[in-house]
C-alpha positions in Angstrom: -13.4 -24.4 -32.4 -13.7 -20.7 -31.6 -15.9 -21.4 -28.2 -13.3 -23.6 -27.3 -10.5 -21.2 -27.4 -13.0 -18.5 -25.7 -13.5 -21.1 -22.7 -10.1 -21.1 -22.2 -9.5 -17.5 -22.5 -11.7 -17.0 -20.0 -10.2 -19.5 -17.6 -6.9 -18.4 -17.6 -8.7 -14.6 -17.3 -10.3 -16.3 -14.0 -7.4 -18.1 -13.1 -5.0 -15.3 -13.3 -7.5 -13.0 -11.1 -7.6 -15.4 -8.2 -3.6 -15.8 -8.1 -3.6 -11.7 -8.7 -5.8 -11.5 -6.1 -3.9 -14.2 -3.5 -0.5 -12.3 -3.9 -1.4 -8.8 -3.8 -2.9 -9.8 -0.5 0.3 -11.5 0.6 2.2 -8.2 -0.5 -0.5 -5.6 1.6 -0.3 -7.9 4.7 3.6 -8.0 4.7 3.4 -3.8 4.2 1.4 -3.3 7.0 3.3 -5.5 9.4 6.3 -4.0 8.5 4.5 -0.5 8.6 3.3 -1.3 12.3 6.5 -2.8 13.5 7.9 0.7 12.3 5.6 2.8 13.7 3.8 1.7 16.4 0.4 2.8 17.9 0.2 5.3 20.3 0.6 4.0 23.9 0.8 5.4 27.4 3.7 7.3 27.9 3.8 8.4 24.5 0.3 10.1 25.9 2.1 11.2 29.1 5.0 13.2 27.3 1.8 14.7 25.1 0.6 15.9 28.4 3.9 17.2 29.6 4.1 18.6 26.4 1.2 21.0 27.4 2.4 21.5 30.8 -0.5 19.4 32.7 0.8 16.6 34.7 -1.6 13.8 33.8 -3.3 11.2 36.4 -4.1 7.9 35.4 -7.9 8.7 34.6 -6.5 11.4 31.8 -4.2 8.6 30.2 -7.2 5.7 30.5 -9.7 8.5 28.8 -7.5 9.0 26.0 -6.4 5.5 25.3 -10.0 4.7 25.3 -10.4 8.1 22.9 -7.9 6.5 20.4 -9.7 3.1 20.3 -12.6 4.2 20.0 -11.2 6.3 17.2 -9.2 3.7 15.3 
């Protein structure tokens, strides 16, 4: 009789992990959405003003360095 009962203890131990497991993932993925809808990656003229910022007007090849900087990065 005791094995029995440990069996089960140990399947609803195993059980509980996996839907543990299956919602916190549900939770993080909803997070970061919202997280990324909220702030969004840098883009080009966000790079542009960054470069106005400093007082250098940028060309195109600046802007297509750096984007390929923060991919590279990310």
């Amino acid at each position: 009789m005791g094995t029995i009962v440990w069996w089960g203890a140990l399947l609803i131990a195993i059980a509980t992990a996996i839907v543990g497991g299956i919602i916190g993932f549900i939770i993080t993925r909803k997070v970061i959405q919202k997280q990324l809808r909220e702030n969004p990656p840098i883009n080009e003229n966000q790079i542009r003003a960054m470069y106005r910022s400093m007082g250098r007007k940028p060309t195109e090849s600046d802007i297509k360095k750096t984007m390929n900087a923060v991919k590279r990065g990310k």
